[in-house]
N, C-alpha and C positions, 0 to 999 in steps of 0.2 A: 655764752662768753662771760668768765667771772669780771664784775667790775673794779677795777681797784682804783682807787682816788690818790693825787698827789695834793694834798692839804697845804695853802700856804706856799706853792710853789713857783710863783713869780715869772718870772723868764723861763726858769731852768727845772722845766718838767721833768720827773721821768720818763722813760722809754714806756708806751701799751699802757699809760695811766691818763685818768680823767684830773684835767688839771683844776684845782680850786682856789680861786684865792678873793682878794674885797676887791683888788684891780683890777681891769680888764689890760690885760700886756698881752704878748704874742705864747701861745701856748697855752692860755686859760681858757675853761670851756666855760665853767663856771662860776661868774660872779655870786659870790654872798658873803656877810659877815657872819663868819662861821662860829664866832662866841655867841653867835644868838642864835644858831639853829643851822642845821645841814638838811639841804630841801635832796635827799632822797628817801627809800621809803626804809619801811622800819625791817630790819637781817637782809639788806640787799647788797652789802661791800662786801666781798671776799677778803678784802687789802686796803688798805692805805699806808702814806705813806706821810712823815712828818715834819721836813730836814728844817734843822733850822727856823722854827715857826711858834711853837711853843714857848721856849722864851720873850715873846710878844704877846702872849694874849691876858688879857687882865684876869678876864673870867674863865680858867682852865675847869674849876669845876664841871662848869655847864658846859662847855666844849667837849670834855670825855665824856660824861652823859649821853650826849646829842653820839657823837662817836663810837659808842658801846651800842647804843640805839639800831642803827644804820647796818651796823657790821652782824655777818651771818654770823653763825657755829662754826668756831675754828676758826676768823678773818686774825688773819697777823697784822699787827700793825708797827713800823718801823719808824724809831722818833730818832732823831740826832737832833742834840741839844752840847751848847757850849758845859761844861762841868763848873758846879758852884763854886770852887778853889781857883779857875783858870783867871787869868788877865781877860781871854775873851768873855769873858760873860760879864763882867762890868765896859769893856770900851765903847760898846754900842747905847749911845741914850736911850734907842726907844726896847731895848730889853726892861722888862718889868718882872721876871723873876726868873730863882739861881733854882735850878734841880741839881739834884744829889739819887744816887741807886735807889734811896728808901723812898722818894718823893711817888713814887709810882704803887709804892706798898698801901697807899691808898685810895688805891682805884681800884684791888681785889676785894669780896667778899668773903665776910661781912667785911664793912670797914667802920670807922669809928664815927664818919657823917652821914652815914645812912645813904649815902649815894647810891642811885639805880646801876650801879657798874659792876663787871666782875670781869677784869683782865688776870692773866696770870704772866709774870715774867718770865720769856722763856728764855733771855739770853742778853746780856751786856756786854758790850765789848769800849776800850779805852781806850784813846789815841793817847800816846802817854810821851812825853816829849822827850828829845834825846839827852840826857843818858839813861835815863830813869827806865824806857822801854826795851831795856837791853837786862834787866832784872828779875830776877825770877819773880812768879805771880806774885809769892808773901809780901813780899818787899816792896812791889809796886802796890799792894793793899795799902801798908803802911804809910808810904810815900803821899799816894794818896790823899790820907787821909789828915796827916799831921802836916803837910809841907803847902806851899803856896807854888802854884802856877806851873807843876809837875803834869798835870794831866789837861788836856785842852778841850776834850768832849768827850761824849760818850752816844753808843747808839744801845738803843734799848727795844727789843722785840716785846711786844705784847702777844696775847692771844687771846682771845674772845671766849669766855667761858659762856655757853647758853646751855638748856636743858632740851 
């Protein structure tokens, strides 16, 4: 049975996922503070998953570390995160920080902190607010990128490079 973990998943586990998170609520199997370590063994996830959780952690370095660790050859890993432009990623106080597409270009190999990581992005996807998602892709790039509060999150697929 592959294992796949719900990271950070609070109440609202995934479906056939090992739930993680610092609380114990209904649906967590595993309590721990996952910015200081993930108590399984080293290429044992096939999968995780990340909703909403990332923009909370201080220490995201040592988080993907520990993450990249864990996860086998080939483990996807699926993050939704509020987008650095939207309203949502400032309303919540205990958010501690804004990702952007590129934020993740630093978790692939080589990268420029020397991190034990080597994700590859296989695929982003925008929830991009109405009217803006009604626009062909160019223009929701742009939109994007120049405007305020056009795009409200993004999910971003990883993939575990190992040799």
């Amino acid at each position: 049975m592959d294992v796949i973990l719900d990271i950070g998943c609070g109440a609202h586990k995934q479906p056939g996922t090992i739930g993680v998170d610092r609380r114990r609520l209904p649906g967590v199997d595993v309590v721990c503070d996952f910015e200081h370590g993930l108590p399984f063994r080293d290429s044992s996830v096939a999968g995780a998953y990340s909703i909403h959780s990332i923009e909370h952690m201080r220490d995201l370095i040592t988080f993907m570390e520990e993450l990249y660790r864990i996860c086998a050859p080939g483990a996807r890993v699926y993050i939704k995160t509020p987008y650095y432009a939207s309203r949502k990623a400032f309303v919540d106080p205990t958010h501690v920080r804004f990702m952007t597409e590129e934020s993740f270009e630093y978790f692939k190999s080589p990268n420029y902190y020397g991190l034990k990581t080597n994700f590859r992005t296989i695929s982003i996807e925008y929830h991009m607010r109405k009217p803006f998602k009604f626009l062909p892709e160019y223009f929701q790039k742009r939109c994007r990128r120049y405007l305020w509060n056009v795009c409200e999150e993004m999910t971003v697929v990883l993939e575990a490079v190992k040799a």
